[in-house]
Backbone as CSV, one residue per row, in Angstrom:
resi,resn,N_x,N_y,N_z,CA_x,CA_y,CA_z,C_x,C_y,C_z
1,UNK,0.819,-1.186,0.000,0.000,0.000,0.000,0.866,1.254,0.000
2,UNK,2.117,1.267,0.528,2.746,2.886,0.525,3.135,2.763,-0.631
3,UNK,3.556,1.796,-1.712,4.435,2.151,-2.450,3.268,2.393,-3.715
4,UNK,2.048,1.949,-3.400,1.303,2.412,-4.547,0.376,3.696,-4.129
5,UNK,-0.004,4.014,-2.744,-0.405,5.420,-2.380,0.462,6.403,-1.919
6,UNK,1.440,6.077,-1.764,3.145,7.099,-1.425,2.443,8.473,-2.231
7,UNK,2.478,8.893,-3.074,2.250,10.143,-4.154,0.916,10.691,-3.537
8,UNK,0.224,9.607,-3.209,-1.211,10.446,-2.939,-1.313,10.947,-1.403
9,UNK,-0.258,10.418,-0.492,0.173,11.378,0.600,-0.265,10.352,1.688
10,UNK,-0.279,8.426,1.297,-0.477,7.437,2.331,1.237,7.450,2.542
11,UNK,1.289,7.494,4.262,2.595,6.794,4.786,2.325,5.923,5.782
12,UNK,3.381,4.453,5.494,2.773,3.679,6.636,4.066,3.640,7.743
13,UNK,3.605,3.488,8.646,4.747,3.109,9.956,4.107,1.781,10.672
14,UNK,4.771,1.513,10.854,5.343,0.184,11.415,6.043,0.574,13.790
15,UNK,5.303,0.148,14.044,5.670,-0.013,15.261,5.949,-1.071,16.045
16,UNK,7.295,-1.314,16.342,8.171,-2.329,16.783,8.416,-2.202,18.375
17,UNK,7.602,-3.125,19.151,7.440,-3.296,20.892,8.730,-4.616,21.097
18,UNK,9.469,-4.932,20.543,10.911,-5.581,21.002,11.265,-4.772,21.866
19,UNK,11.627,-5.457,23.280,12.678,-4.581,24.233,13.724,-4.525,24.172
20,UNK,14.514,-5.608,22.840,16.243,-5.316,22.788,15.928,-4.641,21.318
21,UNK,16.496,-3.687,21.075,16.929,-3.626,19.581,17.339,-4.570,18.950
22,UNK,18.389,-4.815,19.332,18.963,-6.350,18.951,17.940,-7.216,17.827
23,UNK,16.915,-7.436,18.872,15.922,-8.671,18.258,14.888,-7.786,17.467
24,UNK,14.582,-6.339,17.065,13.948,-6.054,16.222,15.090,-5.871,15.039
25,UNK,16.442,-4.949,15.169,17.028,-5.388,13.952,17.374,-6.927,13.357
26,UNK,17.062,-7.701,13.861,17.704,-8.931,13.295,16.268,-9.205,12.763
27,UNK,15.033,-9.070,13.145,14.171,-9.267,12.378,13.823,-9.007,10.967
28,UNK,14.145,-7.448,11.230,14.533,-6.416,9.837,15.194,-7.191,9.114
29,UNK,16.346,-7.399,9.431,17.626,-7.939,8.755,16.892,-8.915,7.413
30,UNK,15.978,-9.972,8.565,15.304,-11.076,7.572,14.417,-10.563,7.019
31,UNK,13.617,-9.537,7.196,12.210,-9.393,6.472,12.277,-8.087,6.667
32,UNK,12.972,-7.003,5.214,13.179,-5.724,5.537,11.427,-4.908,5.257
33,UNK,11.353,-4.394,5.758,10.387,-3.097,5.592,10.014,-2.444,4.311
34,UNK,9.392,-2.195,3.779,9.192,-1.474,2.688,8.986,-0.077,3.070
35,UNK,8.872,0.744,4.787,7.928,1.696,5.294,8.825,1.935,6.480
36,UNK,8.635,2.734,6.956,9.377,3.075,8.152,8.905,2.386,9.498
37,UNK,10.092,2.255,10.674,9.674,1.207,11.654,9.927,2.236,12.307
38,UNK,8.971,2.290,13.304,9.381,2.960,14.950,9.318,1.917,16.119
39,UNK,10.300,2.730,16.344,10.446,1.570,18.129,9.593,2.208,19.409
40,UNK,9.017,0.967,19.788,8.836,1.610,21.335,8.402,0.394,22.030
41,UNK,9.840,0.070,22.832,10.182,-1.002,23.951,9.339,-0.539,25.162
42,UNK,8.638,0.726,25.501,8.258,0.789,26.333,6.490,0.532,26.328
43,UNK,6.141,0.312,25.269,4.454,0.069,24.861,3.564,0.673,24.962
44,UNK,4.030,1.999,24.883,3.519,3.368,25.023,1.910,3.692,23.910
45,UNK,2.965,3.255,22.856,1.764,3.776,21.577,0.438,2.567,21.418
46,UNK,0.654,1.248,21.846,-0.792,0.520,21.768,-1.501,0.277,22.852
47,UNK,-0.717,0.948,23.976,-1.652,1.749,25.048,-2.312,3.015,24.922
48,UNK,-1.819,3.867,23.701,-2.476,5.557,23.970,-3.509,4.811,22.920
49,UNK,-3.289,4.020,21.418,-4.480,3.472,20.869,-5.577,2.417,21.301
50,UNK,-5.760,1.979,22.536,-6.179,0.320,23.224,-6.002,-0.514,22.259
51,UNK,-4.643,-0.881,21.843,-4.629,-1.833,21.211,-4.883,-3.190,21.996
52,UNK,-6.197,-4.279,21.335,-5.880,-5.338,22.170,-5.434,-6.558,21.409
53,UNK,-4.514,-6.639,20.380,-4.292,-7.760,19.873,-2.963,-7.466,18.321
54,UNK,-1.987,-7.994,18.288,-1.533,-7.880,17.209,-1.314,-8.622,16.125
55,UNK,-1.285,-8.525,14.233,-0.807,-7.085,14.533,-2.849,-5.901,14.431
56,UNK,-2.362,-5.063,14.678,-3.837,-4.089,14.149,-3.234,-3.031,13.342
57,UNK,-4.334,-2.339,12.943,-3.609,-1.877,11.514,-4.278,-0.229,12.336
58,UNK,-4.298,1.346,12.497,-4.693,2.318,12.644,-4.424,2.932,11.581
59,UNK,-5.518,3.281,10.628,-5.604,4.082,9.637,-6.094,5.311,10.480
60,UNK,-5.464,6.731,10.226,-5.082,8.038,10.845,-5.561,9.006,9.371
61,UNK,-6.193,9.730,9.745,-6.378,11.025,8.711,-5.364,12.047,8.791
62,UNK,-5.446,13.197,7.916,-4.225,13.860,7.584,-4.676,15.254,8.566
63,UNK,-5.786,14.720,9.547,-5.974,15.757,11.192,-5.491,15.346,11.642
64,UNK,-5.031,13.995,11.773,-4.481,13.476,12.781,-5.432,12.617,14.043
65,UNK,-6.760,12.427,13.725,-7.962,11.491,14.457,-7.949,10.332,13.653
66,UNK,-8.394,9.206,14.426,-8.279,7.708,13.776,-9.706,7.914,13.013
67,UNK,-9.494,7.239,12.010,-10.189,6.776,11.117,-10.886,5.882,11.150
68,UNK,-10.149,4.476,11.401,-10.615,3.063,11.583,-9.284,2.460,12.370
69,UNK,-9.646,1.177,13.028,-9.016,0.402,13.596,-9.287,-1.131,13.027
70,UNK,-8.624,-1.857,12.492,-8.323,-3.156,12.175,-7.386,-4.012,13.124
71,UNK,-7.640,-5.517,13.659,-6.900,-6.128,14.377,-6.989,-7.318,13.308
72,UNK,-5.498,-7.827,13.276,-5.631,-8.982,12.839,-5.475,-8.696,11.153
73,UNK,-5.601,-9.921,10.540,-5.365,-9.345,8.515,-5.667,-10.942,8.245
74,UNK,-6.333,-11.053,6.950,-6.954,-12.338,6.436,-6.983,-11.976,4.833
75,UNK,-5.974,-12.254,4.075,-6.235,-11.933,2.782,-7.536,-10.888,1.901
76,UNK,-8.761,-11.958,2.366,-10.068,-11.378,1.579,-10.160,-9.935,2.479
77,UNK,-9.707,-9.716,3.745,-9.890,-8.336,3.893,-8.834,-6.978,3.434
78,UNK,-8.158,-7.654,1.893,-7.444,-6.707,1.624,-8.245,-5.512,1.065
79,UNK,-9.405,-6.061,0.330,-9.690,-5.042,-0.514,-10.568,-4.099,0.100
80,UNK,-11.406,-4.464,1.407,-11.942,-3.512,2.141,-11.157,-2.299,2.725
81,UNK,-9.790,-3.295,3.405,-8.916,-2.015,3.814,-8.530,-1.045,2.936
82,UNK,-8.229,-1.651,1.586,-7.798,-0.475,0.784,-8.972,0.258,0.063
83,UNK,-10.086,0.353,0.360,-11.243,0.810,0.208,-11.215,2.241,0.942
84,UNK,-10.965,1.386,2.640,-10.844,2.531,3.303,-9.514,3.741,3.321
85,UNK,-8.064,3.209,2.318,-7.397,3.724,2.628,-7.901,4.862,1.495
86,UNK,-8.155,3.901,0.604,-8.875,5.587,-0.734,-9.564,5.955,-0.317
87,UNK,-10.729,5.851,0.659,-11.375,7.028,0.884,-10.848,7.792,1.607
88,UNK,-9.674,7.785,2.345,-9.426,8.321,3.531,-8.517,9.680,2.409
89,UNK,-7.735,8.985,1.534,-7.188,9.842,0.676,-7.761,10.697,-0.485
90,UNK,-9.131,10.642,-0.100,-10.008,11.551,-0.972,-10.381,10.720,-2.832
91,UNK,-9.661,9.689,-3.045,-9.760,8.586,-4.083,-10.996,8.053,-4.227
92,UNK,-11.333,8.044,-5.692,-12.497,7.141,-6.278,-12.108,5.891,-6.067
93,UNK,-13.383,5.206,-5.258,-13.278,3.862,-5.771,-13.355,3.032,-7.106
C-alpha cells in the first residue's frame, strides 16, 4: 500500500514493541520493511491506541484522528482495507 499510495500522501509506519533492539534489527535484517519502523520497547503507543491484539492496523487522517481500527489481517480483507485507505485519501473507488 505505501508504495502504490506514497504520491497520494499514504505513509505507513510500522511499530516495533521488542525490548532489545537487537531482536527487532535482526528481524529487519530477515524481512526488511518497505515503510518506516518505529520503536517503542516501552508500549507506550498501543496503550495511547487500546490496542488489544496484534498485529492491528490504525488508519489516521491527515488531522491526525483515527479513522478506523483493524486487528488482525486475512487476505479477503485486503480489498476492504484499501477501500478505506482511498477514501481516507479523498480517491475514487
Amino acid at each position: 500500500m505505501q508504495a502504490k499510495y506514497k504520491a497520494q500522501g499514504l505513509r505507513v509506519v510500522a511499530v516495533n514493541l521488542d525490548q532489545k533492539p537487537s531482536d527487532a534489527q535482526a528481524f529487519l535484517k530477515e524481512t526488511p520493511a518497505a515503510f518506516d519502523v518505529a520503536f517503542d520497547a516501552s508500549g507506550k503507543t498501543p496503550k495511547a491506541y487500546a490496542i488489544q491484539g496484534m498485529p492491528t492496523s490504525v488508519l489516521i487522517g491527515a488531522d491526525g484522528h483515527v479513522i478506523s481500527m483493524h486487528s488482525g489481517f486475512k487476505p479477503e480483507q485486503r480489498a476492504e482495507l484499501e477501500s478505506q485507505i482511498r477514501r481516507a485519501l479523498n480517491l475514487k473507488d
